[in-house]
C-alpha positions as CSV (number, residue, x, y, z in Angstrom):
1,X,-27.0,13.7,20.9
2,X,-24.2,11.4,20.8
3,X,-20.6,12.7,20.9
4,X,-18.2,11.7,18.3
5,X,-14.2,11.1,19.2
6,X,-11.6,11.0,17.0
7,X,-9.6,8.2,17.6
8,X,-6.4,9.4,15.9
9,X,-5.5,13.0,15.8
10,X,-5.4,15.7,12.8
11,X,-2.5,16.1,11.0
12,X,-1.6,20.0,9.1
13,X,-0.1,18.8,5.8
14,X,0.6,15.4,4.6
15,X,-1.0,12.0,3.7
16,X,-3.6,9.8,5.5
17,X,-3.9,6.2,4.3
18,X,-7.2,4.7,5.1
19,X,-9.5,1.5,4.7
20,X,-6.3,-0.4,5.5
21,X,-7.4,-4.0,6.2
22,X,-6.0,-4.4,9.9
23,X,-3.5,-7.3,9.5
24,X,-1.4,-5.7,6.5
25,X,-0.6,-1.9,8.5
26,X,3.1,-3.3,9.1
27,X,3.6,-4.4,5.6
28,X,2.5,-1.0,4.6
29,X,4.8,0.5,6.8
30,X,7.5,-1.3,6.0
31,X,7.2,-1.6,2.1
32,X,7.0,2.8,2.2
33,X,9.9,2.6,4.4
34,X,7.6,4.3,7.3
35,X,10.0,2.5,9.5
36,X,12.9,4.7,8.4
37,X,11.7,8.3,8.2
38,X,11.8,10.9,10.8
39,X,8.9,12.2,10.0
40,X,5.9,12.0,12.5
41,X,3.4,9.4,11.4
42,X,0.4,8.3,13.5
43,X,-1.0,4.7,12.8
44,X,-4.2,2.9,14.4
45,X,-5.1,-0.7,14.1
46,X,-8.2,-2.7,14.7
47,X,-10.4,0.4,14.0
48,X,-13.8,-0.3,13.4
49,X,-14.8,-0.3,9.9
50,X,-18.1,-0.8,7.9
51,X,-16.7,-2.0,5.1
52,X,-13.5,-3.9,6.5
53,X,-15.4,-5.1,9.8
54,X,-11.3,-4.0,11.3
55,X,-9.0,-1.5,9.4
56,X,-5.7,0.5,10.4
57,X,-5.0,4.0,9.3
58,X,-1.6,5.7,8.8
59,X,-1.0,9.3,9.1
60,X,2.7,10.7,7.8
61,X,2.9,14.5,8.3
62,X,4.9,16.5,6.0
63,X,4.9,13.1,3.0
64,X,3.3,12.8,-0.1
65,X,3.6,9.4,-1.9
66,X,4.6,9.0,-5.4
67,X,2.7,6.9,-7.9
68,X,5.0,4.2,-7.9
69,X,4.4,4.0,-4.3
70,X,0.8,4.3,-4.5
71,X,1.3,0.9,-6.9
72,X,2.9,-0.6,-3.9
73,X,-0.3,0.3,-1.0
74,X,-2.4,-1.1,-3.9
75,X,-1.1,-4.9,-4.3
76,X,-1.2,-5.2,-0.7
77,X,-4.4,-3.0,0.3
78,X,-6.3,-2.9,-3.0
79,X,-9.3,-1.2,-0.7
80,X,-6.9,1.3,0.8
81,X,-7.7,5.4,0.0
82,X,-5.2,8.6,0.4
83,X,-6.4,11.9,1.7
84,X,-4.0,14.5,0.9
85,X,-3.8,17.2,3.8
86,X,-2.8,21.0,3.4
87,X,-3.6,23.1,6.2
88,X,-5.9,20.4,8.3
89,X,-8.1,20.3,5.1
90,X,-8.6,17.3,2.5
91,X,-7.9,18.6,-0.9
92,X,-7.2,15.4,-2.8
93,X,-9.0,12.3,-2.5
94,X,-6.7,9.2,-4.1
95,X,-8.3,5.8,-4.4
96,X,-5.0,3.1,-5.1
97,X,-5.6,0.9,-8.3
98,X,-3.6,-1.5,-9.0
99,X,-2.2,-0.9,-12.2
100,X,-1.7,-3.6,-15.8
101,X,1.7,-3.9,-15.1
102,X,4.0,-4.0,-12.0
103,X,7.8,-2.9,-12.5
104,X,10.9,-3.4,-10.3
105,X,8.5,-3.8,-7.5
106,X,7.3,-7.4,-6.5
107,X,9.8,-10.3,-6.4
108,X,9.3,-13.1,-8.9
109,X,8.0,-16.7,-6.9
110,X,10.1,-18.5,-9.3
111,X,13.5,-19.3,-7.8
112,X,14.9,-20.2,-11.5
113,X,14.2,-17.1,-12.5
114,X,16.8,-15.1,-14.2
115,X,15.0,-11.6,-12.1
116,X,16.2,-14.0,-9.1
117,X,19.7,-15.1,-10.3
118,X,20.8,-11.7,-12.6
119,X,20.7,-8.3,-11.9
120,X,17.5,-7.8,-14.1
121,X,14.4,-5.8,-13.1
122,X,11.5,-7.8,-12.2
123,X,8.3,-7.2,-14.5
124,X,5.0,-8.3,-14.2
125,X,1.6,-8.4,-16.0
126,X,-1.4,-8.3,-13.8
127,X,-3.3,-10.8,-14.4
128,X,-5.8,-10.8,-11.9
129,X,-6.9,-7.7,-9.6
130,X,-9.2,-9.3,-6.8
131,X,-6.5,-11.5,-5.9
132,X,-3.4,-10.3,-6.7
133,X,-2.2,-12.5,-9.7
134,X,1.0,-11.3,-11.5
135,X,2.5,-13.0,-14.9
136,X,6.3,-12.8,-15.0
137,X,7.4,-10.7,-18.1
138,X,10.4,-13.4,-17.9
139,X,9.7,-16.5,-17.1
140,X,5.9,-17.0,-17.2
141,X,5.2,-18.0,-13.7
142,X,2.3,-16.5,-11.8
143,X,3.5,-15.1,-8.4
144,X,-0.2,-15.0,-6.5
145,X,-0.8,-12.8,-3.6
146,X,-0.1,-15.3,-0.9
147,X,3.2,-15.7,-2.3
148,X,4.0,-11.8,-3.0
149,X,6.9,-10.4,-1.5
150,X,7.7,-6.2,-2.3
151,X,10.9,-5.0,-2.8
């Protein structure tokens, strides 16, 4: 009979974020504004994962994300899933999805931009899900994943 160890500790209430691939936890943390909250939040990296070979997982006690921030996990962990926690229990699963359209957000790649240049809300189409395409409502440009920056 082999012994199983949790690797990071239960939380009471609040939100786990799981199936994080490994090298995109601190853009997680830092697009949520993790970095700025006082509540407690538990993290692992490097975990081993079936399906990611290496993931991280975030725990935030006492937070539960909004959709529009659940849009955000999704264009940078498109694979990432939310258990919602009430009294050490899961009673929610979320799965992120990244959604048609992407508003106030991402940054636009284009410099020329008038979303760059003019206080004007960035908007996007998606245009491709896999790998993270977005159309620029404005100028036109696709802004690809390598070049995304969140706001």
């Amino acid at each position: 009979m082999s012994k199983r160890k949790l690797k990071v500790s239960a939380i009471k209430e609040g939100t786990v974020i799981d199936h994080i691939p490994a090298n995109q936890l601190f853009k997680v943390i830092s697009i949520l504004g993790l970095d700025k909250v006082s509540n407690q939040i538990t993290f692992g990296t490097n975990l081993e994962s079936s399906k990611l070979n290496h993931k991280a997982i975030i725990k935030v006690s006492g937070k539960y994300f909004e959709d529009d921030e659940i849009n955000k996990i999704a264009l940078i962990a498109p694979a990432a899933k939310l258990n919602i926690i009430k009294d050490y229990e899961v009673i929610e699963k979320k799965v992120v999805d990244v959604p048609d359209e992407i508003v106030g957000i991402a940054k636009c790649f284009n410099p020329k931009c008038i979303t760059n240049n003019e206080p004007v809300t960035t908007r996007f189409t998606v245009v491709s899900k896999d790998n993270i395409a977005l159309k620029c409502h404005y100028c036109e440009k696709i802004t690809s994943e390598e070049h995304l920056k969140i706001t």
